[in-house]
C-alpha positions as CSV (number, residue, x, y, z in Angstrom):
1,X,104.1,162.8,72.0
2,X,105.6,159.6,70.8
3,X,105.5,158.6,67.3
4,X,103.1,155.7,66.6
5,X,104.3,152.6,65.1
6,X,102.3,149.9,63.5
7,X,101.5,146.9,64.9
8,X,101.7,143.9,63.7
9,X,98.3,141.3,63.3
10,X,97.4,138.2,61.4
11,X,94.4,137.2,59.9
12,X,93.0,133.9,58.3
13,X,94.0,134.2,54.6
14,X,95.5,137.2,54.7
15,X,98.3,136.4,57.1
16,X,100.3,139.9,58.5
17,X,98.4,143.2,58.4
18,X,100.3,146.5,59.6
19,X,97.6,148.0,62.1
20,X,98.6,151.8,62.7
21,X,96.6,152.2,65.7
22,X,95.4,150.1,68.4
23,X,93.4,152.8,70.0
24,X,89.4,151.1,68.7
25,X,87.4,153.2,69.6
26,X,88.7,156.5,68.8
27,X,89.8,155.1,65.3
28,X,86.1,153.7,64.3
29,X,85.0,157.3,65.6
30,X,87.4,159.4,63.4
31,X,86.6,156.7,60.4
32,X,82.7,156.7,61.1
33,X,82.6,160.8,61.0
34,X,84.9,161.0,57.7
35,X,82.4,158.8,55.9
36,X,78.9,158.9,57.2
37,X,79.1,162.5,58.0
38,X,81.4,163.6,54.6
39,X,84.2,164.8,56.5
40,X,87.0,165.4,53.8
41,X,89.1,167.1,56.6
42,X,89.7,164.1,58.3
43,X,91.7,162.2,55.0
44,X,95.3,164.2,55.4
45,X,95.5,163.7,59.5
46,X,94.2,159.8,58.8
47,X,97.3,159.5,56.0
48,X,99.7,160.9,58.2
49,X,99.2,159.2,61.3
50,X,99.1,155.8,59.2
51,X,102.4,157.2,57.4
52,X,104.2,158.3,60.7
53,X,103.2,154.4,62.1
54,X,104.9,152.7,59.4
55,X,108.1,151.6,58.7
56,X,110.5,152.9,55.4
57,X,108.2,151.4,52.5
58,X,110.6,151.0,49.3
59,X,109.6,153.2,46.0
60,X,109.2,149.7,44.0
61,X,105.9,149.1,46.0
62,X,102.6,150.6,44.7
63,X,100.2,151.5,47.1
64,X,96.3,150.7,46.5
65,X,93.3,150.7,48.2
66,X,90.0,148.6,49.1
67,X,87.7,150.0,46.7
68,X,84.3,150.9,48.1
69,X,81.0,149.2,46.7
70,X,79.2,150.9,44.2
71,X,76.2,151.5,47.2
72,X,78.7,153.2,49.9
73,X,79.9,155.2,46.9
74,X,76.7,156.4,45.5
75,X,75.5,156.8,49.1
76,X,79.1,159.0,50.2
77,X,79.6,160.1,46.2
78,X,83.2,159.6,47.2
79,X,85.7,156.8,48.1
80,X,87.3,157.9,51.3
81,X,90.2,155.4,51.1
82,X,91.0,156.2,47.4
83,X,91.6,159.8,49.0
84,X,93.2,158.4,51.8
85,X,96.2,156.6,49.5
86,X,96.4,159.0,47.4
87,X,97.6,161.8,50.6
88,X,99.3,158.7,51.7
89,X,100.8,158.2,48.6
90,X,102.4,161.7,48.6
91,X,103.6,161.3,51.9
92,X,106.2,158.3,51.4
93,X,106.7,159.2,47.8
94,X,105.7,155.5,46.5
95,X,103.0,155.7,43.4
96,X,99.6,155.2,43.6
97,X,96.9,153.3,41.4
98,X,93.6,151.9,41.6
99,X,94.3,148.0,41.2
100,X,91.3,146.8,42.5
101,X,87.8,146.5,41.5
102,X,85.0,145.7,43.9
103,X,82.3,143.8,41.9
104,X,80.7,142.9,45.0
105,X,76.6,142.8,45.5
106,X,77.6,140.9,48.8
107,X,75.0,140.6,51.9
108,X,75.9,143.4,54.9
109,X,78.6,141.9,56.8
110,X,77.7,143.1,60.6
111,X,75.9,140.5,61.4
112,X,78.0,137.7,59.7
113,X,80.5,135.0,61.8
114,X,83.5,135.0,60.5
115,X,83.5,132.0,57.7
116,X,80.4,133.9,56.9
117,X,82.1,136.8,56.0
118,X,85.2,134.9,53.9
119,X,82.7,133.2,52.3
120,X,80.4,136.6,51.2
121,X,83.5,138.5,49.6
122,X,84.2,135.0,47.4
123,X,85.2,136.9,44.4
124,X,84.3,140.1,45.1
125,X,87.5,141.5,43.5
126,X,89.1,141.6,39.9
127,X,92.5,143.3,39.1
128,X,91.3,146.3,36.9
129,X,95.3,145.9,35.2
130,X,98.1,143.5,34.7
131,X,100.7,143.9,37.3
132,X,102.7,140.9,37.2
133,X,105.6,140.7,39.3
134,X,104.8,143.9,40.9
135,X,104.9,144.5,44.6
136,X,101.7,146.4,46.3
137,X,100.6,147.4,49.4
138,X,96.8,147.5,50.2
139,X,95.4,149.5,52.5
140,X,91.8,149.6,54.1
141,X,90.8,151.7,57.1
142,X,89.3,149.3,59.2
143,X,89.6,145.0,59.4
144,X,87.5,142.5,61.8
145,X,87.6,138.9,60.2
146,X,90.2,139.9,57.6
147,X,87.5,138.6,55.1
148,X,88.1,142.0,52.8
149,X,91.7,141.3,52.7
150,X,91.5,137.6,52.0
151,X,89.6,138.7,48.8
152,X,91.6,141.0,47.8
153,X,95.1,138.8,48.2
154,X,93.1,136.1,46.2
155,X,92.5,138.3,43.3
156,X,96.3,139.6,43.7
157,X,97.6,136.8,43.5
158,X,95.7,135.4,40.9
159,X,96.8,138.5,38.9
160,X,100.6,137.8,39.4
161,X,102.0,140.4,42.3
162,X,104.6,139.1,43.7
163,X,104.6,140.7,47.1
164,X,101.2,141.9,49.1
165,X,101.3,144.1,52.3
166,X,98.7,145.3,54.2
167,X,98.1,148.0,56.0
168,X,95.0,149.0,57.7
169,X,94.0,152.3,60.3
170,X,93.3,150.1,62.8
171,X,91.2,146.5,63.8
172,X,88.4,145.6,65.7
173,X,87.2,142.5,66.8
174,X,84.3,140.5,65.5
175,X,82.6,141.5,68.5
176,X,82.8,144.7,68.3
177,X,82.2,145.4,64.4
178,X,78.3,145.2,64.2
179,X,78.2,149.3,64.6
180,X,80.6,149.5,62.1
């Protein structure tokens, strides 16, 4: 079986994410089953294919994650992608840290257009410490509008990183997203 590699995608305000799969619909499966039915097994198989899709990633970077709301994580009692970088964190040796905080009360975005959706995460992020000049990598396991990511390079940047990557399990158009 060949190796995956990422591919590359842009998105309004976010410019390039690093997609590690292009299969859709088997990567919203796999995602949906980890979180709405608990499945902890699925985290080290999720980190390694994403890990075995990208290219080297230098030790300087520090890999974070998009934090979950505080419903999704009262509702899951656990943050699936803080699991997910942390496995993916061991894998390529790079450190990880939560950066991110999700202050967000937004409105459920399935059913939102797309400037809907940048404009409902306005703000939804603060940098929980001062990383100025720091390089980071952000991952999240699924992106549509790129709305998420927009937020979350706002806050970033306001914060002072000097380089933002992203890096996401895989991306699913608009129309497709209202199961998600």
């Amino acid at each position: 079986m060949p190796i995956p590699s990422a591919t590359l995608i842009t998105r309004h305000g976010v410019g390039s994410i690093l997609v590690s799969t292009t299969d859709q619909y088997l990567a919203k499966r796999v995602i949906l089953a980890m979180k709405q039915n608990r499945r902890k097994d699925l985290v080290k198989p999720i980190a390694s294919f994403i890990a075995n899709s990208l290219p080297t990633i230098p030790s300087s970077f520090i890999l974070t994650w998009i934090p979950s709301t505080r419903k999704n994580l009262a509702a899951r009692h656990r943050d699936y992608l803080e699991l997910i970088s942390k496995e993916l964190g061991k894998i390529l040796h790079i450190p990880v840290k939560k950066v991110l905080v999700n202050h967000s009360q937004r409105v459920d975005q399935k059913l939102l257009s797309s400037s809907q959706r940048h404009k409902n995460m306005e703000n939804a992020f603060t940098v929980k410490s001062n990383c100025s000049n720091a390089s980071v990598i952000v991952l999240d396991d699924i992106v549509t509008t790129g709305a998420t990511l927009a937020a979350a390079k706002a806050a970033l940047v306001n914060a002072g990183f000097k380089q933002i990557a992203f890096v996401t399990f895989t991306s699913i158009p608009k129309s497709d997203s209202s199961s998600y």
